[in-house]
Structure formats: structure tokens, C-alpha cells
C-alpha positions as CSV (number, residue, x, y, z in Angstrom):
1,X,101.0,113.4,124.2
2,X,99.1,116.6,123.3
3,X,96.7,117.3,120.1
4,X,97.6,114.9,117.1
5,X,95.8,116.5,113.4
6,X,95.3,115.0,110.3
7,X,98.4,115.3,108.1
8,X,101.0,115.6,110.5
9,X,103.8,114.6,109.8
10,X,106.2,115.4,112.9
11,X,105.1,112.7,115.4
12,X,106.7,109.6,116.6
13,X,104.3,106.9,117.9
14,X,106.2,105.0,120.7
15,X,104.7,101.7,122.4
16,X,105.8,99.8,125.1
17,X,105.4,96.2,125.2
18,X,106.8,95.6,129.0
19,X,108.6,92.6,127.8
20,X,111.9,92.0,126.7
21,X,112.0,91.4,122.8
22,X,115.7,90.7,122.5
23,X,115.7,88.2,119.4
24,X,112.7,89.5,118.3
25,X,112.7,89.2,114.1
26,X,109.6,91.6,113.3
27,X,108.8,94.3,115.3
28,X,105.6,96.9,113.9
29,X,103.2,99.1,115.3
30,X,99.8,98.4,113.5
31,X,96.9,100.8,113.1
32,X,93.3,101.3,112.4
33,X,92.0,103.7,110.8
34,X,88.6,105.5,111.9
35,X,87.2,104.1,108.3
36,X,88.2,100.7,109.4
37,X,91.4,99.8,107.6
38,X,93.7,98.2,108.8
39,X,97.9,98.3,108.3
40,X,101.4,98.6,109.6
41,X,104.4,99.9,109.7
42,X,107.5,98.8,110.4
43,X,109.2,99.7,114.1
44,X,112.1,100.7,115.7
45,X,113.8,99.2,118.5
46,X,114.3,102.0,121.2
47,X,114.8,100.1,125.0
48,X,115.4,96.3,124.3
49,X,114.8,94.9,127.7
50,X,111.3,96.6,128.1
51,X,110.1,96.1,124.8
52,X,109.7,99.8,123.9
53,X,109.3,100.2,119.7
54,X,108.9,103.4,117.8
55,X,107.7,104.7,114.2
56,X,108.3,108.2,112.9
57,X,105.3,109.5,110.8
58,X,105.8,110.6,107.8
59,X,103.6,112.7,105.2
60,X,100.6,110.8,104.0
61,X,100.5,108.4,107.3
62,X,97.9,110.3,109.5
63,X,95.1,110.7,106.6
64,X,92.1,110.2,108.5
65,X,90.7,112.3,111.2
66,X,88.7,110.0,114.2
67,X,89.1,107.5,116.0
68,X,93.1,105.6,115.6
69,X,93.9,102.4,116.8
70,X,97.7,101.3,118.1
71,X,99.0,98.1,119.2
72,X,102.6,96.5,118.7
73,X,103.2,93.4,117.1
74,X,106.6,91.2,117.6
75,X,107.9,88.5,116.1
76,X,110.5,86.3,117.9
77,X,113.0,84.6,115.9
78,X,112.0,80.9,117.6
79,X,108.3,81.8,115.5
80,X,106.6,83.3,118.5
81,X,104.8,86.4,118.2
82,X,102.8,88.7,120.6
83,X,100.6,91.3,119.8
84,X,100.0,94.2,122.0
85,X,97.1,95.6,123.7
86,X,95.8,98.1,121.6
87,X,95.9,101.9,122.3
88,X,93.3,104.8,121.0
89,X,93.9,108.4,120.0
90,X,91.9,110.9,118.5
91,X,93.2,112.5,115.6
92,X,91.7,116.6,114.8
93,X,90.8,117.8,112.0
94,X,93.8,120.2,110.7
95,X,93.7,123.7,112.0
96,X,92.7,126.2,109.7
């Protein structure tokens, strides 16, 4: 993954869990923010069997420049849930 900048808003952020999440009920990619909030959003399915989930920014999503947080966060249908290990990135200041 190259350079990510504040505001962009043609970027997928794709996690793999390496398990399978057939059945799984909830499937998000959380964040934090460099200022320390915290949120979600809600994932795509792309490869069932190894757990591989997507989201597809959108304008207003990347807002802060710093330090990001990433992990994945399933629910199974039986109540289970796993979190994922979280990821960093480094999000630039825009370009001027």
C-alpha cells in the first residue's frame, strides 16, 4: 500500500482475518483515530474461507492526519466474536 492522505476518498481498506468466517452475522473494520476516537464501519465479505473483509472510503472517513489504527471485528451467528489484531498506518497531510 503506498502513501494514504487526509481526505482521500479512493481507498479500500482490506483485512485478513486467516479464519474462515462463514456464518459470521457482523463483520466491521474498526479504527482509531490519531486524536483517540474510536469507530467503525461496516465490512464486506471479499474471500469467505480466509476471512478476508473490506471497506471502501468514502469522503469525510479519513479526517485526521497521524497515526490510524485497523483491526477486524466478526461476529458469528452462534454469538461468538473475534476481534482482529490491530494494524497501523500513517496517514499525510494532503498535498498541496
Amino acid at each position: 500500500m503506498g502513501k494514504i492522505y487526509k481526505s482521500q476518498d479512493s481507498l479500500r481498506i482490506k483485512l485478513t482475518t486467516s479464519v474462515d468466517i462463514t456464518g459470521a452475522t457482523v463483520k466491521k473494520i474498526y479504527y482509531k483515530k490519531p486524536g483517540g476516537t474510536i469507530g467503525s464501519w461496516d465490512a464486506t465479505v471479499d474471500v469467505i474461507a480466509t476471512g478476508v473483509i473490506y471497506y471502501d472510503v468514502v469522503s469525510g472517513d479519513i479526517d485526521e492526519s497521524g497515526q490510524w489504527e485497523f483491526w477486524a471485528y466478526i461476529t458469528f451467528s452462534d454469538g461468538r466474536s473475534a476481534p482482529g489484531q490491530a494494524i497501523t498506518r500513517i496517514i499525510f497531510n494532503t498535498p498541496s
